[in-house]
Residue frames as a rotation matrix with the C-alpha (Angstrom) as fourth column:
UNK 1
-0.048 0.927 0.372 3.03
0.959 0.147 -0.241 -3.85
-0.278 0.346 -0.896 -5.98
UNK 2
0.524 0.149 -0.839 3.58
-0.025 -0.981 -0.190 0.24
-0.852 0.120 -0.510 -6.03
UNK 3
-0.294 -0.711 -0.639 5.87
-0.522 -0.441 0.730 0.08
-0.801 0.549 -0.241 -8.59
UNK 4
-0.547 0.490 0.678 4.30
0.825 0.450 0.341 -2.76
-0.138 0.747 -0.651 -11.00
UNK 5
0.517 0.838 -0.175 0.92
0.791 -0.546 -0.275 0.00
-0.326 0.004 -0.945 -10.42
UNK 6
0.398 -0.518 -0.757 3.32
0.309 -0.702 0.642 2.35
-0.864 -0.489 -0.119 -10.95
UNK 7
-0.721 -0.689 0.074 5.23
0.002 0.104 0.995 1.38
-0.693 0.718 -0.074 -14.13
UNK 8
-0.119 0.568 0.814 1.89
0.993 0.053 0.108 0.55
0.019 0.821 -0.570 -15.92
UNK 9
0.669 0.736 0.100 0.13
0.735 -0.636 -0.235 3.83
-0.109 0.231 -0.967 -15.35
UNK 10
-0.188 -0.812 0.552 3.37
0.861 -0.406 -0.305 5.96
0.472 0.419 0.776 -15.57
UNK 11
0.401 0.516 0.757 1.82
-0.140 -0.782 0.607 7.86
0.905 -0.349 -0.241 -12.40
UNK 12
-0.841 -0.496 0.215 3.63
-0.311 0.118 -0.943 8.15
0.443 -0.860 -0.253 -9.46
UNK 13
-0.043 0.511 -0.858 1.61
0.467 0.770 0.435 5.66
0.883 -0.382 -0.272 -6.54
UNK 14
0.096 0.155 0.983 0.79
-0.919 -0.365 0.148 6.22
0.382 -0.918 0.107 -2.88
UNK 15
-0.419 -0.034 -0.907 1.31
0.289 0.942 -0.169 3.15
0.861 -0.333 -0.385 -0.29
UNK 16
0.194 0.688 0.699 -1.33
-0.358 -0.614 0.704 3.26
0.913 -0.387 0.127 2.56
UNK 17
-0.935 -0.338 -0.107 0.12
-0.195 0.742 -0.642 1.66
0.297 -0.579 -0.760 5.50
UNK 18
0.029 -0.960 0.279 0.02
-0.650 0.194 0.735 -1.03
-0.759 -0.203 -0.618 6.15
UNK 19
-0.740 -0.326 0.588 -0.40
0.170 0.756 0.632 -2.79
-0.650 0.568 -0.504 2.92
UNK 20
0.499 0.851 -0.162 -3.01
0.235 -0.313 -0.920 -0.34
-0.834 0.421 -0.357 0.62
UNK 21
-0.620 -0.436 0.653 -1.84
0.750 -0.083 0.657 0.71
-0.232 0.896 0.378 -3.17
UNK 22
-0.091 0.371 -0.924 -3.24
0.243 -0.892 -0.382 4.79
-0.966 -0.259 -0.009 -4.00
UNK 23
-0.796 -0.167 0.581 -3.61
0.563 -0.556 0.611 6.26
0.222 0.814 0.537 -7.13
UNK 24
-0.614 0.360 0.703 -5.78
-0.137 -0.925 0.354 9.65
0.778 0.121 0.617 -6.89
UNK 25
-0.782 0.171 0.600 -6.88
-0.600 0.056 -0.798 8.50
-0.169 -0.984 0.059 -3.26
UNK 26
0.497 0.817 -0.293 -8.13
-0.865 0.440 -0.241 5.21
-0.068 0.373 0.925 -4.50
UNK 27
-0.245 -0.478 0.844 -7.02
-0.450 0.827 0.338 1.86
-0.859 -0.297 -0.417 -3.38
UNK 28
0.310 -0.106 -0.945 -5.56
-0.951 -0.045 -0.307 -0.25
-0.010 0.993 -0.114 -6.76
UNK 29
-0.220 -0.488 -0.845 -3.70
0.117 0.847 -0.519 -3.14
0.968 -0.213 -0.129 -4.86
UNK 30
0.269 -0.117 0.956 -3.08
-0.924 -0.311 0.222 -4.16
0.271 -0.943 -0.192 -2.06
UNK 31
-0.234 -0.765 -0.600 -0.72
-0.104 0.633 -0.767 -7.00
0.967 -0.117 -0.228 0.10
UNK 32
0.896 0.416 0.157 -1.87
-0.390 0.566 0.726 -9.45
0.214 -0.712 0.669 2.85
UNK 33
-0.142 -0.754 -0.641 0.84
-0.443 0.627 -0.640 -11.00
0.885 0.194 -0.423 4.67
UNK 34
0.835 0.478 0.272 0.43
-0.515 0.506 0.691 -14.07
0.193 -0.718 0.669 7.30
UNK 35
-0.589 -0.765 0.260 3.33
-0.805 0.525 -0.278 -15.47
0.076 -0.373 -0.925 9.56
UNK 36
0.541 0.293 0.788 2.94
-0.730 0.629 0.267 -19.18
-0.417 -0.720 0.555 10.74
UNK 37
0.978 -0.172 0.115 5.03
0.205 0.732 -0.649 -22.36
0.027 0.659 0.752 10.42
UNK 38
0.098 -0.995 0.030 8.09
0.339 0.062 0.939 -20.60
-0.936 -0.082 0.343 10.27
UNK 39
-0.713 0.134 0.689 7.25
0.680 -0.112 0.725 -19.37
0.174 0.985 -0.011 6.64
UNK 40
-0.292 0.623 -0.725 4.93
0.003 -0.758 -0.652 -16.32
-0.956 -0.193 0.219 5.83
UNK 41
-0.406 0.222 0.887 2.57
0.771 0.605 0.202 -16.37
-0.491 0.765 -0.416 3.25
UNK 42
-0.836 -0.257 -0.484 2.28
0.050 -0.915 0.399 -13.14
-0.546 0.310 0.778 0.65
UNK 43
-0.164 0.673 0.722 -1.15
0.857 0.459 -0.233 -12.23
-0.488 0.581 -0.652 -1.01
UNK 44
-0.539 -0.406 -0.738 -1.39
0.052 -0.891 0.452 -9.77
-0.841 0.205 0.501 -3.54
UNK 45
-0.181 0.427 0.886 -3.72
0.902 0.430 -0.023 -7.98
-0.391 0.795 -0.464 -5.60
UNK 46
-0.735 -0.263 -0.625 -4.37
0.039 -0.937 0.347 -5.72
-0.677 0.231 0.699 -8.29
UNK 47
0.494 0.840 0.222 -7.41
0.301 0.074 -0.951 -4.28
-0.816 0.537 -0.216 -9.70
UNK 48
-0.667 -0.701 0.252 -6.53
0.428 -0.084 0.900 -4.42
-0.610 0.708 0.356 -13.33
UNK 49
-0.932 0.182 0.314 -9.23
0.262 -0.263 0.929 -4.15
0.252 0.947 0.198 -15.78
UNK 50
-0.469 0.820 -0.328 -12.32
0.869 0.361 -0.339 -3.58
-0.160 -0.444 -0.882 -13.53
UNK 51
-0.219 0.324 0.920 -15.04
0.141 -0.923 0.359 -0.55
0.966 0.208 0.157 -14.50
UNK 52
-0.545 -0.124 0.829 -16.60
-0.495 -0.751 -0.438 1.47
0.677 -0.649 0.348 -11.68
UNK 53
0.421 0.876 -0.234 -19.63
-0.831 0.476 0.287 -0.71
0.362 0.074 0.929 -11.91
UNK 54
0.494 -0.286 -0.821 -17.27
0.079 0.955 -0.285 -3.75
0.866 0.076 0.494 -11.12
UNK 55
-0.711 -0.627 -0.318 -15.61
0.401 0.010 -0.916 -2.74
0.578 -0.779 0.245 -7.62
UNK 56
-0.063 0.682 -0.729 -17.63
0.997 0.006 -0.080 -2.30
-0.051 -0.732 -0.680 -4.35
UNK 57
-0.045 0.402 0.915 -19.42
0.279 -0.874 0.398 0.49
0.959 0.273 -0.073 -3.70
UNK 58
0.888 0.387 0.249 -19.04
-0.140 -0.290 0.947 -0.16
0.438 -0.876 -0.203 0.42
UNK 59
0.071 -0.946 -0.315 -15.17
0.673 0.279 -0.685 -0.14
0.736 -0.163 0.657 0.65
UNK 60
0.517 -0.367 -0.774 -13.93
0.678 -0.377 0.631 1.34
-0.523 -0.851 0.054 3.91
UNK 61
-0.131 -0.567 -0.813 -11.29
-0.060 -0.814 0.578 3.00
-0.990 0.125 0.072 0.82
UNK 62
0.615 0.412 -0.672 -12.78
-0.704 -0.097 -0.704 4.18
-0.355 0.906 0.230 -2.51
UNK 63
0.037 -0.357 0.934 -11.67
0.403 0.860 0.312 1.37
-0.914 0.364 0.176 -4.75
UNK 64
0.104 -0.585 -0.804 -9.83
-0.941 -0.321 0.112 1.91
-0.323 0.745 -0.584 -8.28
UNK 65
0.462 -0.368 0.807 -8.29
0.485 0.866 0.117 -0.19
-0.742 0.337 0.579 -11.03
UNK 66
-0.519 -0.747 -0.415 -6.10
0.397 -0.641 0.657 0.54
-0.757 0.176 0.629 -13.34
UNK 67
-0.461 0.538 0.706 -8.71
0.867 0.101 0.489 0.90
0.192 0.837 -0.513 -15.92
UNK 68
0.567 0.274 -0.776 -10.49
0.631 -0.750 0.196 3.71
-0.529 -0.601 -0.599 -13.77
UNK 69
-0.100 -0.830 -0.549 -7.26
0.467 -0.526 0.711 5.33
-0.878 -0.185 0.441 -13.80
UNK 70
-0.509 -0.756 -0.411 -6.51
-0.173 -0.378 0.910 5.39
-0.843 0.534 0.061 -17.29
UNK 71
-0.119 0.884 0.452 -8.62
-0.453 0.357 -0.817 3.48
-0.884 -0.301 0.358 -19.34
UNK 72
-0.345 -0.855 -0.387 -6.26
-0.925 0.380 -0.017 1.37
0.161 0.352 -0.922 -20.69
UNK 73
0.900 0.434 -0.040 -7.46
-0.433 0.901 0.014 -2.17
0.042 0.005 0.999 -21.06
UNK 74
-0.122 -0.990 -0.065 -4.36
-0.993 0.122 0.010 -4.16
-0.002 0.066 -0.998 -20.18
UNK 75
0.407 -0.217 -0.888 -3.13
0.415 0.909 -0.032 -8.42
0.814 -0.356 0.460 -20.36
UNK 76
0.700 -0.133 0.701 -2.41
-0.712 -0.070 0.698 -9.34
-0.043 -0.989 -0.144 -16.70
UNK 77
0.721 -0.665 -0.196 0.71
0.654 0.746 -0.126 -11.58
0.230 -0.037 0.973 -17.43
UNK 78
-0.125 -0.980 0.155 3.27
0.678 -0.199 -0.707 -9.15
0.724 0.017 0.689 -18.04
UNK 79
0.340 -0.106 0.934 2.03
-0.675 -0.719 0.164 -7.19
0.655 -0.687 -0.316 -15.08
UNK 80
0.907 0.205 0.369 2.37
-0.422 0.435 0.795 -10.37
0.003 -0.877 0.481 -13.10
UNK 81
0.658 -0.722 -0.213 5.63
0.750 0.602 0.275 -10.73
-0.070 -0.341 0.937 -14.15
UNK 82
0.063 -0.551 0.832 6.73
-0.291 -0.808 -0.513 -7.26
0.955 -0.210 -0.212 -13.60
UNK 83
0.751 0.279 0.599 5.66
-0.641 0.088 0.763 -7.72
0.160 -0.956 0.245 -9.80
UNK 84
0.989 -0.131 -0.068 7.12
0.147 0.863 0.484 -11.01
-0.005 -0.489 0.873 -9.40
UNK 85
0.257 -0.772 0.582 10.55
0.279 -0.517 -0.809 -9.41
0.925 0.370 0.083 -11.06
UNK 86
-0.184 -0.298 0.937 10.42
-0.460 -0.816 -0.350 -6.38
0.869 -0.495 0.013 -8.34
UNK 87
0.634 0.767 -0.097 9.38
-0.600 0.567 0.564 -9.11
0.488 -0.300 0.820 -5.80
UNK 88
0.747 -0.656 -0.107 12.45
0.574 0.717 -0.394 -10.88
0.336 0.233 0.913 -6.28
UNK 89
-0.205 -0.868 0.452 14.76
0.161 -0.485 -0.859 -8.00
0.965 -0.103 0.240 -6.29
UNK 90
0.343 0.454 0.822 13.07
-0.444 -0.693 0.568 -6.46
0.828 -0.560 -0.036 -3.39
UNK 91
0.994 0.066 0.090 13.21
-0.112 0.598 0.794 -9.73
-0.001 -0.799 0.602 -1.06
UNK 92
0.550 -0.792 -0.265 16.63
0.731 0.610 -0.304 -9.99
0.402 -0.027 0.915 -1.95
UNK 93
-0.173 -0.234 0.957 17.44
-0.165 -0.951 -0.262 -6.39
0.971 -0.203 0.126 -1.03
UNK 94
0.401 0.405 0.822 15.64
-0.886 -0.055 0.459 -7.18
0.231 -0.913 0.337 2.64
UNK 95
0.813 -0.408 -0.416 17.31
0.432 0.901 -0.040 -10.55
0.391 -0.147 0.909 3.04
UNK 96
-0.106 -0.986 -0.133 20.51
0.786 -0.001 -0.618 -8.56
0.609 -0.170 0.775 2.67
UNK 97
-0.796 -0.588 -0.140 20.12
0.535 -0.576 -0.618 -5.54
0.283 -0.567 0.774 4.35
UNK 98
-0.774 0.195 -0.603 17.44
0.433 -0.532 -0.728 -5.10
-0.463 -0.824 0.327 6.08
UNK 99
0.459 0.875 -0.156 13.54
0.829 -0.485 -0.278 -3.02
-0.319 -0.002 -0.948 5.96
UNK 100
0.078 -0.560 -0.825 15.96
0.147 -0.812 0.565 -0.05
-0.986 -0.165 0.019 5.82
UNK 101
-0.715 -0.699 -0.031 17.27
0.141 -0.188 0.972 -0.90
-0.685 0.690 0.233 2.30
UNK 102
-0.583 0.692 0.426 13.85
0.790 0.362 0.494 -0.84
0.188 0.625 -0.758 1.00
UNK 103
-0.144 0.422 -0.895 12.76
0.885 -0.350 -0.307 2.78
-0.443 -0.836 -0.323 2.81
UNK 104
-0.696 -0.289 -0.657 13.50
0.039 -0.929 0.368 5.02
-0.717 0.231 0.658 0.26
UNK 105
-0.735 0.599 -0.317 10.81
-0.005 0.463 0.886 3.67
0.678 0.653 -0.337 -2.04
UNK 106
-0.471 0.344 -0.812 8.55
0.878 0.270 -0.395 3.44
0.084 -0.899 -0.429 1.23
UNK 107
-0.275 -0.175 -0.945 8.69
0.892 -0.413 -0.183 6.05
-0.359 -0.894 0.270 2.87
UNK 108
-0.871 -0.057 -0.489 8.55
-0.134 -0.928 0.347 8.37
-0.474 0.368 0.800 0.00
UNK 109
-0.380 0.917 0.117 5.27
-0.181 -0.198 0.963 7.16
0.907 0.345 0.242 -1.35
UNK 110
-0.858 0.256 -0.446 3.79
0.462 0.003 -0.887 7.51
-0.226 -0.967 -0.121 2.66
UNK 111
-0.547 0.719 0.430 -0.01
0.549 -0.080 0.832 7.94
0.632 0.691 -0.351 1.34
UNK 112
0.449 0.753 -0.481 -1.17
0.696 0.042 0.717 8.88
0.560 -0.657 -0.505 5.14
UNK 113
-0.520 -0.487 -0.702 1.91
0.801 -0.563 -0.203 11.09
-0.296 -0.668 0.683 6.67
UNK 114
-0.997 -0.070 -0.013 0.28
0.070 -0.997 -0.035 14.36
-0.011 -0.035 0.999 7.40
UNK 115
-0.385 0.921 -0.065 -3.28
-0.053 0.049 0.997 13.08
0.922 0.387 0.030 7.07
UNK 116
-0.396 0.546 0.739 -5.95
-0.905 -0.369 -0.212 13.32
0.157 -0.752 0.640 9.73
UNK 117
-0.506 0.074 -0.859 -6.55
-0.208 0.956 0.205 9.53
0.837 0.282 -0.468 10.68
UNK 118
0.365 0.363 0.857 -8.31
-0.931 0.117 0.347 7.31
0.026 -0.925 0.380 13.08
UNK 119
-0.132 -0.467 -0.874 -7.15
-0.268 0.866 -0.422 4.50
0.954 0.179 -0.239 15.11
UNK 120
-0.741 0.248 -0.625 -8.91
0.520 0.800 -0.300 2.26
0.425 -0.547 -0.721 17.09
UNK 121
0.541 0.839 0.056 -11.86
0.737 -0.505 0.448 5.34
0.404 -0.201 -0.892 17.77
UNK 122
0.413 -0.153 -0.898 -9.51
0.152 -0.960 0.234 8.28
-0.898 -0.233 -0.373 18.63
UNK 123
0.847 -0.091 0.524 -8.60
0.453 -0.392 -0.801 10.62
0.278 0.915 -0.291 15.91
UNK 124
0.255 -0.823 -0.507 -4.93
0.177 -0.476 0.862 12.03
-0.951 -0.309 0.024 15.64
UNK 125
0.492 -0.373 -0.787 -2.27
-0.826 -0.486 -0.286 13.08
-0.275 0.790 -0.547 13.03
UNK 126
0.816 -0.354 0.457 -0.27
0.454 0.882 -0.128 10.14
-0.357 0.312 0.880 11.13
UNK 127
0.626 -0.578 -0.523 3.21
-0.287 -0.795 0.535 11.27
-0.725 -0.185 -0.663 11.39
UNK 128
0.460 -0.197 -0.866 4.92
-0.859 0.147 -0.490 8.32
0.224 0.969 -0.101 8.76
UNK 129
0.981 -0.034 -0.192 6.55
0.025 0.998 -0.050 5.03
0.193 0.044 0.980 8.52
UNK 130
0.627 -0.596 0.502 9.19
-0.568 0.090 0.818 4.52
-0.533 -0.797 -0.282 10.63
UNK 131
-0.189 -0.804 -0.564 12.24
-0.959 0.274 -0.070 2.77
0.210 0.528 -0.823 9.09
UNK 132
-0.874 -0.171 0.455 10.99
-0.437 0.685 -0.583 -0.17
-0.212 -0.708 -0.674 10.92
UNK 133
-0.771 0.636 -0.032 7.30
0.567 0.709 0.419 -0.65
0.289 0.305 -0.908 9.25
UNK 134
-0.364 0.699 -0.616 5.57
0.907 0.114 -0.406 0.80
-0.213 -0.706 -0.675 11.82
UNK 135
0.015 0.588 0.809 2.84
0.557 -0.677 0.482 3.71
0.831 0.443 -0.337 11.46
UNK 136
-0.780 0.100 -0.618 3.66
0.381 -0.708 -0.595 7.12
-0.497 -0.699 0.514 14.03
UNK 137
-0.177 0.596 0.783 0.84
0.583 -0.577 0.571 8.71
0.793 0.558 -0.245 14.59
UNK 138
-0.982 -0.182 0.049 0.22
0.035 -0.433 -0.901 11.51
0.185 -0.883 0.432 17.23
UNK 139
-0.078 0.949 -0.305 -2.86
0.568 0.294 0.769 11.23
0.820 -0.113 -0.562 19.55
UNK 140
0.807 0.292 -0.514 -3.60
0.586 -0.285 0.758 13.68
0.075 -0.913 -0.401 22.05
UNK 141
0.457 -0.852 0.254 0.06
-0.848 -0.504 -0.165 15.11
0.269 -0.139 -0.953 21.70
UNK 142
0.344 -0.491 0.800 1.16
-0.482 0.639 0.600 11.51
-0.806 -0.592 -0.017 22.15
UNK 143
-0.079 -0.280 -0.957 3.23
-0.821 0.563 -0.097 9.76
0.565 0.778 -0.274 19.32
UNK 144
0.479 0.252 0.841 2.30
-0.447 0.894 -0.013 6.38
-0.755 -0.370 0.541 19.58
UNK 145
-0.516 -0.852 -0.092 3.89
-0.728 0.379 0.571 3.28
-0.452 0.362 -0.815 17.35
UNK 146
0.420 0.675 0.607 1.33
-0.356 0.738 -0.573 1.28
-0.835 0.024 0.550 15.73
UNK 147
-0.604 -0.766 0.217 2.81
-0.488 0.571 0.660 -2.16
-0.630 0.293 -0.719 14.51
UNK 148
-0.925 0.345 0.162 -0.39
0.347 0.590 0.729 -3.72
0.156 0.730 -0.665 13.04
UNK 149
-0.452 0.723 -0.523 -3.79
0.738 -0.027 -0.674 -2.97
-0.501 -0.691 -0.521 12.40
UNK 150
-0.132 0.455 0.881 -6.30
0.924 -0.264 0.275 -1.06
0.358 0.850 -0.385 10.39
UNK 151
-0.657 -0.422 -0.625 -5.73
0.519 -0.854 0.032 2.87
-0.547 -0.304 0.780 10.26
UNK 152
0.288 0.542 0.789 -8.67
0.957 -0.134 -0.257 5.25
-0.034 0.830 -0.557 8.50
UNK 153
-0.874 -0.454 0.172 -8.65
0.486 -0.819 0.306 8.56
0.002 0.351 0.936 6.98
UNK 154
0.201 0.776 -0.597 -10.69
0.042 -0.616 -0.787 11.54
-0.979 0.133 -0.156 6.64
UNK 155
0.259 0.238 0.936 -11.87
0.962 0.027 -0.273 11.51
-0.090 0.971 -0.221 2.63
């Protein structure tokens, strides 16, 4: 999804762990995923053409679209089949080798490392995504590991 958001607006992206899309500290996309069955199911979305007037006004994170951004009216096919495209490669990239092979892309758009966050009511530092998914953040002088679960920011 960072890169589709990416390629259109020709603006480098932010990724909020664990599953937010940034552009100028404004959530554009964003990716639900849900184990069960043996199968995991992937939702994914992107504000495309929405004005200001069209996205909530009581988001937890300031909401965007690419329109906002740029204000570029765009068709949503050929974004949905960029995605699916980088989808494809991507899963096949993690099939073969691993979260790892997919970290450098990650890791380097880390929207929260260095940011003053809260989690779960105590406030610490968000140190970055681990090679492994997972969000370090330091509390108290503790680094902690936090595998799932909703992380905020100071605006």
């Amino acid at each position: 999804a960072a890169e589709t958001v990416e390629r259109a607006l020709g603006l480098a992206v932010q990724i909020k762990w664990p599953n937010d899309v940034m552009v100028n500290r404004r959530k554009v996309a964003g990716v639900i995923a849900e184990a069960g069955g043996g199968a995991v199911v992937v939702g994914i979305g992107v504000n495309v053409n929405q004005t200001r007037e069209q996205l909530p006004g009581d988001a937890k994170v300031a909401p965007g679209s690419l329109y906002t951004t740029d204000g570029v009216h765009r068709a949503r096919a050929p974004l949905l089949a960029d995605l699916l495209s980088s989808l494809e490669h991507d899963y096949g990239l993690w099939v073969e080798e691993g979260l790892d092979a997919l970290y450098g892309g990650l890791g380097a758009r880390d929207f929260l490392r260095g940011r003053r966050v809260f989690l779960d009511g105590q406030a610490g530092v968000a140190i970055g995504i681990d090679r492994s998914g997972r969000l370090e953040v330091e509390i108290d002088g503790q680094r902690q590991l936090v595998e799932s679960g909703e992380v905020l920011f100071e605006r």
